[in-house]
N, CA, C, O and CB atoms as a CASP TS submission, in Angstrom:
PFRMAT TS
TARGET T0000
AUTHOR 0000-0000-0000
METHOD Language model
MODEL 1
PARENT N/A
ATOM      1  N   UNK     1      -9.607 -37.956   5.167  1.00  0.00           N
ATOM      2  CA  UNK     1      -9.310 -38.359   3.814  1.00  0.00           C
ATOM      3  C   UNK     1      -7.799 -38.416   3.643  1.00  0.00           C
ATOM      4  O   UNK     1      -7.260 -37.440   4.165  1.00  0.00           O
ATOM      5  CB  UNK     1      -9.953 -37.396   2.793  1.00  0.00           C
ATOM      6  N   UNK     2      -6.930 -39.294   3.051  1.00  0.00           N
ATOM      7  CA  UNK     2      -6.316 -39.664   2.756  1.00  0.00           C
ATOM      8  C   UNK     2      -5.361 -39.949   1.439  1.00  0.00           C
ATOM      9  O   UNK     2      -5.429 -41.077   0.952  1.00  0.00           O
ATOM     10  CB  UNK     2      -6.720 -40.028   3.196  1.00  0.00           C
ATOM     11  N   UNK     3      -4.536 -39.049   0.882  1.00  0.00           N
ATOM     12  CA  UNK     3      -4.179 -38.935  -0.045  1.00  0.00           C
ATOM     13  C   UNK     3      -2.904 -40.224  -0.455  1.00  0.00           C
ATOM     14  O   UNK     3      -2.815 -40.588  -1.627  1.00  0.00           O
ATOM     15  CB  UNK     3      -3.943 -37.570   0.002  1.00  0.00           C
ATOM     16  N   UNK     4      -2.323 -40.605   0.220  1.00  0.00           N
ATOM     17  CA  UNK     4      -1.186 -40.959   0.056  1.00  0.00           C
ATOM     18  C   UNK     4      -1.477 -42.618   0.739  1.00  0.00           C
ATOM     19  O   UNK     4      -0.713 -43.555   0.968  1.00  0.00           O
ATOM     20  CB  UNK     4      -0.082 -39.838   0.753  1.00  0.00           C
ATOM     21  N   UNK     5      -2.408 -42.498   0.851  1.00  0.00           N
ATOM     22  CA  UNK     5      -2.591 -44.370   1.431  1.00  0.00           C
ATOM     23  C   UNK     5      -2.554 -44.749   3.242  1.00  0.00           C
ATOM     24  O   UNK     5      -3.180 -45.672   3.762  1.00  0.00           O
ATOM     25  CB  UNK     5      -0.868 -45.434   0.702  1.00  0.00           C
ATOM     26  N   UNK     6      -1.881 -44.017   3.781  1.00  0.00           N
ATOM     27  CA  UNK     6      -1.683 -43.762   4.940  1.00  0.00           C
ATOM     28  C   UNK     6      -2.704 -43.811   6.158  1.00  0.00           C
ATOM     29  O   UNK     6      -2.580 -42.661   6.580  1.00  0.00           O
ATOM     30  CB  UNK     6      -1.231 -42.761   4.794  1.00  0.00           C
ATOM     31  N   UNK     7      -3.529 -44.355   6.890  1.00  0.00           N
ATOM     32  CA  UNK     7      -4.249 -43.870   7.404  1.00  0.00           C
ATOM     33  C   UNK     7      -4.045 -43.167   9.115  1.00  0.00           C
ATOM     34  O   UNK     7      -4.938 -42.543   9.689  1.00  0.00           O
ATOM     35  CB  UNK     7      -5.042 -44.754   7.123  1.00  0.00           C
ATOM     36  N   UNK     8      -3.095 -43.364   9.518  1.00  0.00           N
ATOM     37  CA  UNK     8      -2.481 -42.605  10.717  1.00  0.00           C
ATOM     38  C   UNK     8      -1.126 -42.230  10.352  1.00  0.00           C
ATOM     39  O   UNK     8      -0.462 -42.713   9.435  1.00  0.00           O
ATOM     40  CB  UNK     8      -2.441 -43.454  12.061  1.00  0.00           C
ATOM     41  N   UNK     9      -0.699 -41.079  11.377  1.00  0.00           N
ATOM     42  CA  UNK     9       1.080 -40.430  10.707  1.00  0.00           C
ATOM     43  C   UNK     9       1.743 -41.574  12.108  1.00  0.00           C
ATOM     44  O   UNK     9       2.869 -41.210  12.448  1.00  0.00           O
ATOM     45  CB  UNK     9       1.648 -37.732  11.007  1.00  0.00           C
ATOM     46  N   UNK    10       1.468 -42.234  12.528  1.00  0.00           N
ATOM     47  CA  UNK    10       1.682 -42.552  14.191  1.00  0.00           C
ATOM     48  C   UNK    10       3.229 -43.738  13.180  1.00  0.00           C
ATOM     49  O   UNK    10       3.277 -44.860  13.683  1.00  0.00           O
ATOM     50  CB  UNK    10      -0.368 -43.715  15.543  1.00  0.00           C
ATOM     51  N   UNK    11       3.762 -43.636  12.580  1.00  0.00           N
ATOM     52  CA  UNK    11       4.759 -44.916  11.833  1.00  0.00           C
ATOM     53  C   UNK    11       6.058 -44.251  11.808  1.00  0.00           C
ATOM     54  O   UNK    11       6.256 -43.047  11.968  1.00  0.00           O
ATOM     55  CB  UNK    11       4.314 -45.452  10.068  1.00  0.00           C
ATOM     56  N   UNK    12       6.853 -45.091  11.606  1.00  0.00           N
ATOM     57  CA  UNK    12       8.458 -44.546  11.673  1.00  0.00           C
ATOM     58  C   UNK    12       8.333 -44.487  10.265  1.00  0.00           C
ATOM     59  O   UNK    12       8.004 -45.378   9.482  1.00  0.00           O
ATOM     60  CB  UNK    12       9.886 -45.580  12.378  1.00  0.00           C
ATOM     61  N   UNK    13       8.749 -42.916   9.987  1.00  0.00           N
ATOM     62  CA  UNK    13       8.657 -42.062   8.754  1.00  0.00           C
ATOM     63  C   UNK    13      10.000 -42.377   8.061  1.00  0.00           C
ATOM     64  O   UNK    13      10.391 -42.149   6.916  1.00  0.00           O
ATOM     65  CB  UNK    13       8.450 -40.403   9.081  1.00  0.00           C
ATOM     66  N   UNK    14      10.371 -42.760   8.740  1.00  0.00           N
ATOM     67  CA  UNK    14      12.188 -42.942   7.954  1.00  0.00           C
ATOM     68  C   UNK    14      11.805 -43.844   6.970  1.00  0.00           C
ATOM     69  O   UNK    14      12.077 -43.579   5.799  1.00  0.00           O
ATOM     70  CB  UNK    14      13.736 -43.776   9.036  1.00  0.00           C
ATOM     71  N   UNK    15      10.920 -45.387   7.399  1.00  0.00           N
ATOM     72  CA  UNK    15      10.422 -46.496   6.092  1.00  0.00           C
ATOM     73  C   UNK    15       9.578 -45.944   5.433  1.00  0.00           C
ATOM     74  O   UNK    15       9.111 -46.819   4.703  1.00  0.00           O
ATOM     75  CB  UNK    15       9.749 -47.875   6.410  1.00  0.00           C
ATOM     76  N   UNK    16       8.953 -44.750   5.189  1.00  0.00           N
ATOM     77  CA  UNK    16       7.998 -44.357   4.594  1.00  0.00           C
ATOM     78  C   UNK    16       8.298 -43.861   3.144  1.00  0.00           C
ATOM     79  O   UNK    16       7.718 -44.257   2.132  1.00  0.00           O
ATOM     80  CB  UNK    16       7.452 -43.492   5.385  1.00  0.00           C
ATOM     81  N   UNK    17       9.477 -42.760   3.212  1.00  0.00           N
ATOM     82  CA  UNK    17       9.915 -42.508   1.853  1.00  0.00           C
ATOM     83  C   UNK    17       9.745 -40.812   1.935  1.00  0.00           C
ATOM     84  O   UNK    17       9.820 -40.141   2.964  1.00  0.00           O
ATOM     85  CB  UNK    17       8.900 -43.396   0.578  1.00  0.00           C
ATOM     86  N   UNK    18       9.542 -40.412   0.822  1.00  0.00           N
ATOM     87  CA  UNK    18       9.505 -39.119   0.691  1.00  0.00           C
ATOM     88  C   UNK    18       8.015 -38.609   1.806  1.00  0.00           C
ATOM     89  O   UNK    18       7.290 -39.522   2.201  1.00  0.00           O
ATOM     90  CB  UNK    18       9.409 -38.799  -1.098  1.00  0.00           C
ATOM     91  N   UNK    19       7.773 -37.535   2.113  1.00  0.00           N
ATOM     92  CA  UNK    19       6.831 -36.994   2.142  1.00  0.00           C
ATOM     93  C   UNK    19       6.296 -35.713   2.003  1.00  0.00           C
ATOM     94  O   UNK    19       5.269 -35.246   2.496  1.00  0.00           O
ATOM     95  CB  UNK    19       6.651 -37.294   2.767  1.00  0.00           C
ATOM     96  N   UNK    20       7.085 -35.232   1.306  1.00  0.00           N
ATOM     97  CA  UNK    20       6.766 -33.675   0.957  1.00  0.00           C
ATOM     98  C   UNK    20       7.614 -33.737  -0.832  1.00  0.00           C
ATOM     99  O   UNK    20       8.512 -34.548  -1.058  1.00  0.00           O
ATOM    100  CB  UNK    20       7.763 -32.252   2.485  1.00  0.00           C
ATOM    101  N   UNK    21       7.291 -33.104  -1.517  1.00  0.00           N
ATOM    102  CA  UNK    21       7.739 -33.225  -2.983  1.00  0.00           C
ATOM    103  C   UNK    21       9.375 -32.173  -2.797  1.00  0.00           C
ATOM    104  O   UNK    21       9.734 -31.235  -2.086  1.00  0.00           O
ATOM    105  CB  UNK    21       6.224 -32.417  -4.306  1.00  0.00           C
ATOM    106  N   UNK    22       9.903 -32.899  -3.747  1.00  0.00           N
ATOM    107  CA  UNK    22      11.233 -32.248  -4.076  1.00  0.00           C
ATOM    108  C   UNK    22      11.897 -32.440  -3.139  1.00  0.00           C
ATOM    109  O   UNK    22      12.732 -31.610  -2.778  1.00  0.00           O
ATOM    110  CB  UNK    22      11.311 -30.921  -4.368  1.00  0.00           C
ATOM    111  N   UNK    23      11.628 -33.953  -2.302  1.00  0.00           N
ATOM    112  CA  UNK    23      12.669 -33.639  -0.979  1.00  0.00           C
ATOM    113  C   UNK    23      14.243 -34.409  -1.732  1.00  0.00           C
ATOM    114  O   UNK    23      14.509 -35.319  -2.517  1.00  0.00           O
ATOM    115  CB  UNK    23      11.953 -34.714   0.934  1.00  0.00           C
ATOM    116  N   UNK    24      15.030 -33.314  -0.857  1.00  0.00           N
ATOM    117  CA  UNK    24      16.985 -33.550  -1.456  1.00  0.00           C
ATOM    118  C   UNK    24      17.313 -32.357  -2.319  1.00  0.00           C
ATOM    119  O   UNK    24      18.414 -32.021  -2.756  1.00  0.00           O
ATOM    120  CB  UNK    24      17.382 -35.197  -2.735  1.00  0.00           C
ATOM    121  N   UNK    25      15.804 -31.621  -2.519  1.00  0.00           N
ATOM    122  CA  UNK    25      16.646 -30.593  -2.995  1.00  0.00           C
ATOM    123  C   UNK    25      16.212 -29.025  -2.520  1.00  0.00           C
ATOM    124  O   UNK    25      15.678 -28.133  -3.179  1.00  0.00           O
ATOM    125  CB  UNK    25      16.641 -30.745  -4.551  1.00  0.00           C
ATOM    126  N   UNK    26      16.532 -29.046  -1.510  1.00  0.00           N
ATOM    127  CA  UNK    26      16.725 -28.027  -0.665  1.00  0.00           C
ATOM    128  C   UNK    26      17.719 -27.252  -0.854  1.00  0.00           C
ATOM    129  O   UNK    26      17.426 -26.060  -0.945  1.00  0.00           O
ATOM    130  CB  UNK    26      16.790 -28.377   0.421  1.00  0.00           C
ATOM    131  N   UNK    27      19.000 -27.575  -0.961  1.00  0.00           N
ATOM    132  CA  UNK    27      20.240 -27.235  -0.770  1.00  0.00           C
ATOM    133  C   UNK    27      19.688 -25.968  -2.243  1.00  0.00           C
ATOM    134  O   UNK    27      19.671 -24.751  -2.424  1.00  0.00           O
ATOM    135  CB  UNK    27      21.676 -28.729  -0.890  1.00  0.00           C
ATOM    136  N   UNK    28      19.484 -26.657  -2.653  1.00  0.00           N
ATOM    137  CA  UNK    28      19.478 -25.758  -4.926  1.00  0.00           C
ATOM    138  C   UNK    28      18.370 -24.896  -4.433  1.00  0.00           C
ATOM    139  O   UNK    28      18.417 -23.910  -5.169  1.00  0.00           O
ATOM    140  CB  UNK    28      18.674 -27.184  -7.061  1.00  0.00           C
ATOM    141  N   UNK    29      17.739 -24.792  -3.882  1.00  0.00           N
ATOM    142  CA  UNK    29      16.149 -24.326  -3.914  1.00  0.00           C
ATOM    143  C   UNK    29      17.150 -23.153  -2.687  1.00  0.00           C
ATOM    144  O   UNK    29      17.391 -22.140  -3.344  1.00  0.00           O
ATOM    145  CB  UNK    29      14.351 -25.814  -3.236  1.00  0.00           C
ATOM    146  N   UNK    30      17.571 -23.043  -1.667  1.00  0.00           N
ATOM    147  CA  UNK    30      18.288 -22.174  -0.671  1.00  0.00           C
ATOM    148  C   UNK    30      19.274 -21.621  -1.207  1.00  0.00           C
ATOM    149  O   UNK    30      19.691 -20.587  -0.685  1.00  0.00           O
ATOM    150  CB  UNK    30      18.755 -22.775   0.454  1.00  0.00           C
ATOM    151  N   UNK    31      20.098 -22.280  -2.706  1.00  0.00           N
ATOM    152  CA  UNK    31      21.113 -20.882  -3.126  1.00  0.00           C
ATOM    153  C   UNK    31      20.354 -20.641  -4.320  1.00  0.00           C
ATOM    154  O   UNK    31      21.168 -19.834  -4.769  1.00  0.00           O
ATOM    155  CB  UNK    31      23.013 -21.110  -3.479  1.00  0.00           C
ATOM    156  N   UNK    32      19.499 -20.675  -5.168  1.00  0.00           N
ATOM    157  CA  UNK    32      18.628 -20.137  -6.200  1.00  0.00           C
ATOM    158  C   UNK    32      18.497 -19.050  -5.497  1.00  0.00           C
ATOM    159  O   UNK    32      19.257 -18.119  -5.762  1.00  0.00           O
ATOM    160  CB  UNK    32      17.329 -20.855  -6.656  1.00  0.00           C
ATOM    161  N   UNK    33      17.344 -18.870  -4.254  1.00  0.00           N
ATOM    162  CA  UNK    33      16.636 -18.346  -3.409  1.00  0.00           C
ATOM    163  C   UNK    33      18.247 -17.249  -2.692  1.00  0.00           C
ATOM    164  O   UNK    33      18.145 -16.072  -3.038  1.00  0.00           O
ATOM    165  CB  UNK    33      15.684 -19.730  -2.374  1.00  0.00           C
ATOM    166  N   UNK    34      19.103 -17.448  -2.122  1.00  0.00           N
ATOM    167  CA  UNK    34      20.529 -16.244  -2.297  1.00  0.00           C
ATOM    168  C   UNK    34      20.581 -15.374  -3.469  1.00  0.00           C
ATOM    169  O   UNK    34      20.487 -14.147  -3.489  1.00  0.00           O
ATOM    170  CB  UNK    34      22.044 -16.999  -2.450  1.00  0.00           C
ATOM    171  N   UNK    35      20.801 -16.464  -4.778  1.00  0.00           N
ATOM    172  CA  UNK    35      21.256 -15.776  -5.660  1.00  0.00           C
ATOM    173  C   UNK    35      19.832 -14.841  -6.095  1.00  0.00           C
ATOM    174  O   UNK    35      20.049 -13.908  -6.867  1.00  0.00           O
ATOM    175  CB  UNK    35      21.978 -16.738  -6.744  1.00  0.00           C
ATOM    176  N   UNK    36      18.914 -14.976  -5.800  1.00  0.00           N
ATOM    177  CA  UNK    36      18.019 -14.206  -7.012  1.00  0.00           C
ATOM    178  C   UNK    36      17.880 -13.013  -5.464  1.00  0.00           C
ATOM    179  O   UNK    36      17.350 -11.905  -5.542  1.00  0.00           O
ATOM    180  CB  UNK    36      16.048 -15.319  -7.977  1.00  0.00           C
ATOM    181  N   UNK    37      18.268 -13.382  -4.640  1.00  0.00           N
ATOM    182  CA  UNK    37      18.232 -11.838  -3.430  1.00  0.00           C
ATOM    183  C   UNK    37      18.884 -11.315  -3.781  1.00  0.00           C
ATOM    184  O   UNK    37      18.668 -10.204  -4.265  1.00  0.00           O
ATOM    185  CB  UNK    37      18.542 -11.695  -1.956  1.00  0.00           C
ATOM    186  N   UNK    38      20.470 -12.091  -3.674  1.00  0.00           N
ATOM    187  CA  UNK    38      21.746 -10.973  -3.888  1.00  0.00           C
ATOM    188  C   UNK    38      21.442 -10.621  -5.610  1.00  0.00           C
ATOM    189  O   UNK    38      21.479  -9.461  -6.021  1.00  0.00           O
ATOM    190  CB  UNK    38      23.712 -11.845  -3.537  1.00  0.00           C
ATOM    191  N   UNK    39      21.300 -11.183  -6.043  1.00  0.00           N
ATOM    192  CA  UNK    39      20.699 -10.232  -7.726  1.00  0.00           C
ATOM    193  C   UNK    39      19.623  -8.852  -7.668  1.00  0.00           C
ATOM    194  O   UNK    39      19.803  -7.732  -8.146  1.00  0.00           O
ATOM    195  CB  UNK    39      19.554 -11.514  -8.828  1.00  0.00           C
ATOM    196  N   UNK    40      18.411  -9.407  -6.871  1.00  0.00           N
ATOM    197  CA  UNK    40      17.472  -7.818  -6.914  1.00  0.00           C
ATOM    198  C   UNK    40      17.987  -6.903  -6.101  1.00  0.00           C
ATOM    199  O   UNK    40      17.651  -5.763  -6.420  1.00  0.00           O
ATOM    200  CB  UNK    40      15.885  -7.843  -6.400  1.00  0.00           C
ATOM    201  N   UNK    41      19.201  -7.027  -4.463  1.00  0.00           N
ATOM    202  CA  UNK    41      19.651  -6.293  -4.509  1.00  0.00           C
ATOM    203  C   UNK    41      20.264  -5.177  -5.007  1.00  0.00           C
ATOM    204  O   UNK    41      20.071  -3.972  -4.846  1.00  0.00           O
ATOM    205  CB  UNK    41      19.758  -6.594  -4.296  1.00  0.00           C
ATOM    206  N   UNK    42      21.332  -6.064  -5.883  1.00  0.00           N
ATOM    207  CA  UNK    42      22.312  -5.130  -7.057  1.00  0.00           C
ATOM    208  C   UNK    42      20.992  -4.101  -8.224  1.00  0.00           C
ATOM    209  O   UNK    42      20.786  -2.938  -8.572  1.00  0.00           O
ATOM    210  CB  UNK    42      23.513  -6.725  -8.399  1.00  0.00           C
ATOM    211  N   UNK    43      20.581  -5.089  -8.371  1.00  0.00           N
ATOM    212  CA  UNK    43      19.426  -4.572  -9.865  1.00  0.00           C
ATOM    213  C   UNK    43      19.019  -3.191  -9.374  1.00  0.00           C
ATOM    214  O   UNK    43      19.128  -2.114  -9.959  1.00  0.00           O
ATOM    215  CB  UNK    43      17.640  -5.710 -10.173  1.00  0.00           C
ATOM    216  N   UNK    44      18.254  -3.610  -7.501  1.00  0.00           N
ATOM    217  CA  UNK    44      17.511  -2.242  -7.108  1.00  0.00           C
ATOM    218  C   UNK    44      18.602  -1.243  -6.610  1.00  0.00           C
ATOM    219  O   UNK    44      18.195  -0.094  -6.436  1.00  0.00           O
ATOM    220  CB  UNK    44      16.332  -2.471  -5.853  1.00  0.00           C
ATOM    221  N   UNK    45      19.867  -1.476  -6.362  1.00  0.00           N
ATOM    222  CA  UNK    45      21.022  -1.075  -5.970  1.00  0.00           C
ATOM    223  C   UNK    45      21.166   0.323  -7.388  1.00  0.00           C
ATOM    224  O   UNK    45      21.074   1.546  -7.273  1.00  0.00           O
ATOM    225  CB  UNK    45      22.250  -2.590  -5.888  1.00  0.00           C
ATOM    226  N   UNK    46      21.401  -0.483  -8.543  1.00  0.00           N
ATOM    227  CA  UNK    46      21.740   0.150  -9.767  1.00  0.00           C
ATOM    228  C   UNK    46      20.761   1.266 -10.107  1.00  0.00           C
ATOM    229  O   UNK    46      21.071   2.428 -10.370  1.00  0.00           O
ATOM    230  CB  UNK    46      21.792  -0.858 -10.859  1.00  0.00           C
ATOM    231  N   UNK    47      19.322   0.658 -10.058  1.00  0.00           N
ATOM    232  CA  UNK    47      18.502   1.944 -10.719  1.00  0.00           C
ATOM    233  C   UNK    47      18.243   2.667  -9.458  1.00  0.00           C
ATOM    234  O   UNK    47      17.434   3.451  -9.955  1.00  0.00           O
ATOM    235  CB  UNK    47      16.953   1.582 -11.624  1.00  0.00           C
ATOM    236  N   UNK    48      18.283   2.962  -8.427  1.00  0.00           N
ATOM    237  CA  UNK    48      17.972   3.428  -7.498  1.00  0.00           C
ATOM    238  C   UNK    48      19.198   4.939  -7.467  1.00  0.00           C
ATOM    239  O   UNK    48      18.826   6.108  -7.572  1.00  0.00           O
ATOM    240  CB  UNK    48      17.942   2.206  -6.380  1.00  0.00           C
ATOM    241  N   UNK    49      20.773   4.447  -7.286  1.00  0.00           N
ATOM    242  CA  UNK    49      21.858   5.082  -7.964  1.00  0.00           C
ATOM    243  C   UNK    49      20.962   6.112  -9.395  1.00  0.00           C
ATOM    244  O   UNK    49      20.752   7.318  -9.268  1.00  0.00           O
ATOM    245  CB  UNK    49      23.081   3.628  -8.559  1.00  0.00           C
ATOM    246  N   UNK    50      20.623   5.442 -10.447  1.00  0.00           N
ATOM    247  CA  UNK    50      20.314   6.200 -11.758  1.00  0.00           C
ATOM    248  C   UNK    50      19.332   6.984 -11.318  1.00  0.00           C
ATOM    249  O   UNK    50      19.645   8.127 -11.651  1.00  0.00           O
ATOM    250  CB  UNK    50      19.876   5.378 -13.033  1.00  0.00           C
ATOM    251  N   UNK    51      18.180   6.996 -10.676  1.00  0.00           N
ATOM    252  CA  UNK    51      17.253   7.954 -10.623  1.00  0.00           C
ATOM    253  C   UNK    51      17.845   8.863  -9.624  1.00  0.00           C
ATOM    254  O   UNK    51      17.597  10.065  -9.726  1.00  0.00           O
ATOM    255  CB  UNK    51      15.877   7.448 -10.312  1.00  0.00           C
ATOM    256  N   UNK    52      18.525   8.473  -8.760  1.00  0.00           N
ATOM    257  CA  UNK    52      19.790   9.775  -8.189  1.00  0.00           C
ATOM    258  C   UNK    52      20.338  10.763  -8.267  1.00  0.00           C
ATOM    259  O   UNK    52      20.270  11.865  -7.722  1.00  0.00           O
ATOM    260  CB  UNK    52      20.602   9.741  -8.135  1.00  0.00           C
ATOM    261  N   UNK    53      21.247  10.033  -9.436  1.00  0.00           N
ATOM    262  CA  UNK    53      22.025  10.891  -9.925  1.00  0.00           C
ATOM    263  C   UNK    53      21.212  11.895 -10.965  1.00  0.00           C
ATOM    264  O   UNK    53      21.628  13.036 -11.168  1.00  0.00           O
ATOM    265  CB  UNK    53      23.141  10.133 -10.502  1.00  0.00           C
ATOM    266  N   UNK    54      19.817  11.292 -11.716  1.00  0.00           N
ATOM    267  CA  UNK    54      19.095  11.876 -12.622  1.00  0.00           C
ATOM    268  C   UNK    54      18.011  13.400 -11.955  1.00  0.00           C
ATOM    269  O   UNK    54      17.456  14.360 -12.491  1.00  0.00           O
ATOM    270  CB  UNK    54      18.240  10.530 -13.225  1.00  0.00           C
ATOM    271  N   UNK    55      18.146  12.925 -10.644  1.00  0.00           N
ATOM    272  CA  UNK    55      17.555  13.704  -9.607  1.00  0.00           C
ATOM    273  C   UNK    55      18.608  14.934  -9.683  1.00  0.00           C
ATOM    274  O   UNK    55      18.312  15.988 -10.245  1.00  0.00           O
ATOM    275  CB  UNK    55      17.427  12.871  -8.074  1.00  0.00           C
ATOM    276  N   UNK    56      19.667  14.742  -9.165  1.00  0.00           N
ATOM    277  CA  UNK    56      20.605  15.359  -8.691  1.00  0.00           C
ATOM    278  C   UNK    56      21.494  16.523 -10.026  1.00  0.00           C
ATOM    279  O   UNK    56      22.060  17.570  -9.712  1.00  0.00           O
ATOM    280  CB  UNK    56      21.459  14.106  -8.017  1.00  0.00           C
ATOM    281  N   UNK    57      21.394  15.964 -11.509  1.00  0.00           N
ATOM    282  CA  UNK    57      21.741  16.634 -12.348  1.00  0.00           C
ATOM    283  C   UNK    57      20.370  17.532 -12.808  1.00  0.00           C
ATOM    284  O   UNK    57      20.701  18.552 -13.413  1.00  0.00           O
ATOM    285  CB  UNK    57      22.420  15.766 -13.294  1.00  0.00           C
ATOM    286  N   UNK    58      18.846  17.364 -12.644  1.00  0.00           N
ATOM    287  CA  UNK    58      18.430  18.531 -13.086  1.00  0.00           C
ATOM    288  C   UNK    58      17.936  19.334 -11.783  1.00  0.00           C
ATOM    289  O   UNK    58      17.079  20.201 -11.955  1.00  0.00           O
ATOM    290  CB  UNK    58      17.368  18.316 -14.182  1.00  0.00           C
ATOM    291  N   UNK    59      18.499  19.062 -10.311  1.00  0.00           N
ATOM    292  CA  UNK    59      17.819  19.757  -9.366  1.00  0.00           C
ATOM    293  C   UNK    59      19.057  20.605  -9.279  1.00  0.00           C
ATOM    294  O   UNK    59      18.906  21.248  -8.240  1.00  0.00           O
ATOM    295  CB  UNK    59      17.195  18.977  -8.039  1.00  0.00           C
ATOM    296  N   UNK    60      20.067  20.904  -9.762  1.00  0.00           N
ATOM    297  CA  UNK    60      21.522  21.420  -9.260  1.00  0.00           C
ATOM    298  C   UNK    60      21.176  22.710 -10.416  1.00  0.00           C
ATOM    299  O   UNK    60      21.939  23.674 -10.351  1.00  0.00           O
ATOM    300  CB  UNK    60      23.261  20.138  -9.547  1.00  0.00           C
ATOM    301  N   UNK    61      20.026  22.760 -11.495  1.00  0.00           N
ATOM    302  CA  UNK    61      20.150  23.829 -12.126  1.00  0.00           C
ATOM    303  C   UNK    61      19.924  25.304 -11.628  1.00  0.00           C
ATOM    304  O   UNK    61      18.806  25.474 -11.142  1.00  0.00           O
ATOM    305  CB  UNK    61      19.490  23.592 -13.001  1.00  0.00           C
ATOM    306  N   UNK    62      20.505  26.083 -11.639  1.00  0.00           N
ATOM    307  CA  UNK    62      20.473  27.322 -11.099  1.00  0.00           C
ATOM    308  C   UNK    62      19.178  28.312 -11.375  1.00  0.00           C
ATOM    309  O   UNK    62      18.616  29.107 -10.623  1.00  0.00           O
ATOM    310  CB  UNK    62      21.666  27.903 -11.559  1.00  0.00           C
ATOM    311  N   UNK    63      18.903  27.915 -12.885  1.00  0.00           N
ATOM    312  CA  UNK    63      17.495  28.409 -12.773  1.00  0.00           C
ATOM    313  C   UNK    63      16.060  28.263 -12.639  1.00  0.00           C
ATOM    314  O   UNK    63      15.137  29.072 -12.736  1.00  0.00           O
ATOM    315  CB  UNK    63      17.424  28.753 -13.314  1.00  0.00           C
ATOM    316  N   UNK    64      16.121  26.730 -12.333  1.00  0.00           N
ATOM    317  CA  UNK    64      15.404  25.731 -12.212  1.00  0.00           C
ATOM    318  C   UNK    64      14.857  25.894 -10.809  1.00  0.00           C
ATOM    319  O   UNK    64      13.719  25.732 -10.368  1.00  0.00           O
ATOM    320  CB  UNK    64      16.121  24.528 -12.516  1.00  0.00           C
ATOM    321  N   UNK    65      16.291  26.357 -10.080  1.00  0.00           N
ATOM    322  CA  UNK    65      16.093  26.563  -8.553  1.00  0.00           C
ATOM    323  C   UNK    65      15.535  28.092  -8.054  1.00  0.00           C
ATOM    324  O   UNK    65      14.946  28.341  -7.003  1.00  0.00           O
ATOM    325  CB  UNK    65      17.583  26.293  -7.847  1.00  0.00           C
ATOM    326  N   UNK    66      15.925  29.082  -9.196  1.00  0.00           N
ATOM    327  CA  UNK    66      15.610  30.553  -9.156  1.00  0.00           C
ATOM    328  C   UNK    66      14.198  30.570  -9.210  1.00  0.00           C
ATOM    329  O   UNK    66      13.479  31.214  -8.445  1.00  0.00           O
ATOM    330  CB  UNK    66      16.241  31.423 -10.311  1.00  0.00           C
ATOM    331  N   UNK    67      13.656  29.526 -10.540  1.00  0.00           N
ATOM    332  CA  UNK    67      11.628  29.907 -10.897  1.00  0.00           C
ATOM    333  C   UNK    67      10.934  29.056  -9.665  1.00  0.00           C
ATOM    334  O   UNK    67       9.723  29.131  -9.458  1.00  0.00           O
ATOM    335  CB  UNK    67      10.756  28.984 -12.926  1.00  0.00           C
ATOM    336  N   UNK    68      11.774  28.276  -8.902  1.00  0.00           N
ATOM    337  CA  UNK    68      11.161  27.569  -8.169  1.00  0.00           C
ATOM    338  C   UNK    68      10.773  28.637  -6.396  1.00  0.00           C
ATOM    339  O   UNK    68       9.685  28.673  -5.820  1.00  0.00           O
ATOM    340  CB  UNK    68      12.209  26.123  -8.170  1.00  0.00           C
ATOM    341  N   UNK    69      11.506  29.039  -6.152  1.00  0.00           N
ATOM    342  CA  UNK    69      11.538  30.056  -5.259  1.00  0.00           C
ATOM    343  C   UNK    69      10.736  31.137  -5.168  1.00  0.00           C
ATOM    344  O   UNK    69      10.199  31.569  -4.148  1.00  0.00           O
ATOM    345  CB  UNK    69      12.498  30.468  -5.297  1.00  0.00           C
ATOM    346  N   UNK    70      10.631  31.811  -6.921  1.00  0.00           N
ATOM    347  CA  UNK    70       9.541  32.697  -7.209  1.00  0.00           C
ATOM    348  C   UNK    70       8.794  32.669  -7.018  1.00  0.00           C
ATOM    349  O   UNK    70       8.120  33.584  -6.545  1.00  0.00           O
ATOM    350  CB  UNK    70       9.232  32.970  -7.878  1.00  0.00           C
ATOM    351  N   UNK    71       8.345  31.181  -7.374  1.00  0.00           N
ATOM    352  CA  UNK    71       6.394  31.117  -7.296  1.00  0.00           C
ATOM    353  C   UNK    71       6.241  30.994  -5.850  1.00  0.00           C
ATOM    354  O   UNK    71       5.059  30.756  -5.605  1.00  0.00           O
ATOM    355  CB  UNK    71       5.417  29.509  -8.167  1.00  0.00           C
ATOM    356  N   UNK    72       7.015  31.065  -4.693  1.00  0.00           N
ATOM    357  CA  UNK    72       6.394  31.105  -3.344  1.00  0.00           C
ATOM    358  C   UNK    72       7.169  32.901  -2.689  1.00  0.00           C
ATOM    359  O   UNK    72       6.888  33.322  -1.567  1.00  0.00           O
ATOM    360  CB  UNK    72       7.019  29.311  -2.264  1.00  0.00           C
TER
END
């Protein structure tokens, strides 16, 4: 079956025209596809840092660390 009229690929594709959708824009579609990496980097970069540091300010409590010791 035949979508596109075509009935063998056996033809010089260059006279043919497009054959896959959105072709020419690759280039936009490969730095979209950068930018939204290098973006969830930073994003997961940032909260990753915050639950850190949020870690790190109530595990540093002294008595937090004293009742924790007790119960074993």
């Amino acid at each position: 079956m035949s979508t596109n009229g075509y009935e063998s690929w056996a033809i010089d594709l260059g006279n043919v025209g497009a054959i896959y959708p959105f072709q020419g824009g690759e280039v936009i579609l490969v730095i979209l596809g950068l930018v939204f990496w290098i973006a969830w980097h930073v994003i997961q970069f940032r909260q990753e840092k915050a639950d850190i540091e949020y870690d790190m300010e109530h595990e540093n409590d002294p008595e937090a660390v004293r009742r924790a010791l007790e119960r074993y």
